[in-house]
PASEBA-1860 file (N, C-alpha, C; in nm, 3 decimals):
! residues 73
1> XXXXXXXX> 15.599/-2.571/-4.968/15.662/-2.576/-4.838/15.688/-2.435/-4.787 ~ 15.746/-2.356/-4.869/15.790/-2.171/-4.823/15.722/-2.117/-4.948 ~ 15.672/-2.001/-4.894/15.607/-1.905/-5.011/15.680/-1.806/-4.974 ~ 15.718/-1.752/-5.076/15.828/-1.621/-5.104/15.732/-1.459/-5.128 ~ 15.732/-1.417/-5.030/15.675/-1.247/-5.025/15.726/-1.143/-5.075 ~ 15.825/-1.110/-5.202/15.920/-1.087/-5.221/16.037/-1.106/-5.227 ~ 16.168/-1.016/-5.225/16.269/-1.057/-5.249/16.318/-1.073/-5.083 ~ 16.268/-0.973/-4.975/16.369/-1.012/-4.817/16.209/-1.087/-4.767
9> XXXXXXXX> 16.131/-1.135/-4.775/16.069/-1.179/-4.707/15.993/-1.334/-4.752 ~ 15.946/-1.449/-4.681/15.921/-1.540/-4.714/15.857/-1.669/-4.566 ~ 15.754/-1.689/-4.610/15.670/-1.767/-4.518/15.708/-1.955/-4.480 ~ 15.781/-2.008/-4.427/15.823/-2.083/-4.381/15.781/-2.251/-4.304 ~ 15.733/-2.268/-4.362/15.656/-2.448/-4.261/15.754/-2.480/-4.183 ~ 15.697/-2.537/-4.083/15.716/-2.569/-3.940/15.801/-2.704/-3.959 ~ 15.830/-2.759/-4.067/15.910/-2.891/-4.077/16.049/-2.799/-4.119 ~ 16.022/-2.685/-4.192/16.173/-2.651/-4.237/16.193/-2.563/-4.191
17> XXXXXXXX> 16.123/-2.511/-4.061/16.223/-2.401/-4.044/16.396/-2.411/-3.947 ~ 16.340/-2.520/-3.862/16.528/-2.533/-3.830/16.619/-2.536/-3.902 ~ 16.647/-2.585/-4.061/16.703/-2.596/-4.149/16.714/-2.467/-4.219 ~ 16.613/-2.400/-4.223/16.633/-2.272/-4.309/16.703/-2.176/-4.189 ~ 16.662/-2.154/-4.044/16.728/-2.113/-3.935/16.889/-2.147/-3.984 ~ 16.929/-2.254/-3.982/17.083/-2.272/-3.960/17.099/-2.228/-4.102 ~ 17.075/-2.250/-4.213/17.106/-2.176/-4.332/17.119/-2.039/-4.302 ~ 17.069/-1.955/-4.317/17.065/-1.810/-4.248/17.118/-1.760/-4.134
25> XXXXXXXX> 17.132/-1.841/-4.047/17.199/-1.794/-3.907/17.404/-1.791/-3.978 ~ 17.424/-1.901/-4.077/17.583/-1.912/-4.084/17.606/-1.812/-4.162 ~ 17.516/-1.751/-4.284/17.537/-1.650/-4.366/17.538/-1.511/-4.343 ~ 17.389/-1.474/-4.267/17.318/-1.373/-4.252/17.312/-1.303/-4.109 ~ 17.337/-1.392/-4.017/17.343/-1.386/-3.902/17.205/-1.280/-3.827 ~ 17.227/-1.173/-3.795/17.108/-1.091/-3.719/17.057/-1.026/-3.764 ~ 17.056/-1.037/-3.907/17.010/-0.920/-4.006/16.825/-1.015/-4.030 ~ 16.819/-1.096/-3.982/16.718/-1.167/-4.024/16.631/-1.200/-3.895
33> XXXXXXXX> 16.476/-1.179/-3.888/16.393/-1.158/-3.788/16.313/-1.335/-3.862 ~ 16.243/-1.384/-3.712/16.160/-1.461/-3.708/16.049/-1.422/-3.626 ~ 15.942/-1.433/-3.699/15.786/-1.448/-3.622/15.723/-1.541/-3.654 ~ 15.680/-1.612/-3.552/15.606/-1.731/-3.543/15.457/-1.696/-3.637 ~ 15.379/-1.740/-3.678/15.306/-1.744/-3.728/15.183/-1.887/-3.665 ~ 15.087/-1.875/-3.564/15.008/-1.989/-3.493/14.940/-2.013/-3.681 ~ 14.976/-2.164/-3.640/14.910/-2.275/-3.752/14.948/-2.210/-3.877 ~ 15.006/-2.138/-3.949/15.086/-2.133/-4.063/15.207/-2.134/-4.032
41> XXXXXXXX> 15.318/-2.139/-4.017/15.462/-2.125/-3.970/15.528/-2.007/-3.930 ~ 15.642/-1.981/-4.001/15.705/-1.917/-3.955/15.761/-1.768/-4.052 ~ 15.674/-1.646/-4.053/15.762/-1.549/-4.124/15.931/-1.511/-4.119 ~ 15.979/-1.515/-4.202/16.139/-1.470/-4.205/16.140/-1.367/-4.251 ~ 16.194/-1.289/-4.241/16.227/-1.101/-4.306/16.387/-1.119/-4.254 ~ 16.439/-1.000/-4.383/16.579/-0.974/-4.364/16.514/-0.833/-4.325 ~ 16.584/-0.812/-4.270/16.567/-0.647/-4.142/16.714/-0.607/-4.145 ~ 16.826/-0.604/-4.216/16.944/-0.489/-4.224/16.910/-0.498/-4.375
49> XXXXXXXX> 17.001/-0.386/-4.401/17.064/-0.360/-4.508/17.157/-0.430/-4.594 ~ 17.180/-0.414/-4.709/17.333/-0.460/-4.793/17.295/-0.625/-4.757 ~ 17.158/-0.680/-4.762/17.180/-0.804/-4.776/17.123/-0.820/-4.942 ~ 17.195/-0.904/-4.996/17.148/-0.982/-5.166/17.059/-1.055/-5.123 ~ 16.957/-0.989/-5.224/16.824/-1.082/-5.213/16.839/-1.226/-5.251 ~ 16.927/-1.276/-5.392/16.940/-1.391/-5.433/17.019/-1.480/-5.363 ~ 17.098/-1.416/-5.219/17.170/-1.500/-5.213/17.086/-1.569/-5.065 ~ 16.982/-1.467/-5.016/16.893/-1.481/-4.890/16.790/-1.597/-4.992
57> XXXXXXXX> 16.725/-1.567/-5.076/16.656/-1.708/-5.145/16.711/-1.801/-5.131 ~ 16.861/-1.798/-5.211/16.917/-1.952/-5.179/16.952/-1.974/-5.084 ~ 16.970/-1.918/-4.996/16.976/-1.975/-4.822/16.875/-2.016/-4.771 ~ 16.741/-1.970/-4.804/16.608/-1.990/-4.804/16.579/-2.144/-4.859 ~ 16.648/-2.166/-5.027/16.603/-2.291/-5.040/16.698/-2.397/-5.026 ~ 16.798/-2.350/-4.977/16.876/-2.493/-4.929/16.843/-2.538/-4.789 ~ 16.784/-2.447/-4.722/16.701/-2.483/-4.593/16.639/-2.585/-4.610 ~ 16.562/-2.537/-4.752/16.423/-2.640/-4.788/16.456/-2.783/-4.807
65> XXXXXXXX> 16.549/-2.785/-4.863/16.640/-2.881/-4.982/16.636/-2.984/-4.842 ~ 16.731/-2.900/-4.745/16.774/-3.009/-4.630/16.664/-3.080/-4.591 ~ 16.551/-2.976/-4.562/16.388/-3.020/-4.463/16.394/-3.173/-4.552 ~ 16.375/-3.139/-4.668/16.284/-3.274/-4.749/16.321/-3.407/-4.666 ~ 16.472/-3.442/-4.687/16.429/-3.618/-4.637/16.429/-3.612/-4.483 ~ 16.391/-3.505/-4.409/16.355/-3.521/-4.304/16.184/-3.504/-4.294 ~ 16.136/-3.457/-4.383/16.033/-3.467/-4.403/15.936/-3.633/-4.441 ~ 16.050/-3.728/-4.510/15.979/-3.835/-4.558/15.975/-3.935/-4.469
73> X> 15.912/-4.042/-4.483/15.879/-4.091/-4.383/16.041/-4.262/-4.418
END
């Protein structure tokens, strides 16, 4: 679903990114850039400083966590 480019950066599907958005927007707030990506999704980068990488992953995968049963049918 997300492939991880390192520790601030990570590639995003189009089912989870509102979920990973509000994950990151309550934590991280503007330190974190979105670029669309046509027909792969959505790149995320943390762009300030003094952010924890582990704690931007797990904001990353509780995004994911949420996507799933919105994902199922």
């Amino acid at each position: 679903m997300c492939t991880f480019n390192g520790d601030r950066k990570v590639k995003v599907c189009d089912v989870a990114i509102g979920h990973v958005k509000a994950e990151l927007a309550a934590d991280l707030g503007d330190v974190v850039r979105y670029t669309h990506l046509e027909g792969e999704g959505t790149l995320v980068e943390v762009v300030g400083d003094g952010v924890d990488a582990g704690l931007f992953k797990q904001l990353v995968r509780n995004g994911m966590a949420a996507a799933e049963p919105a994902a199922s049918p």
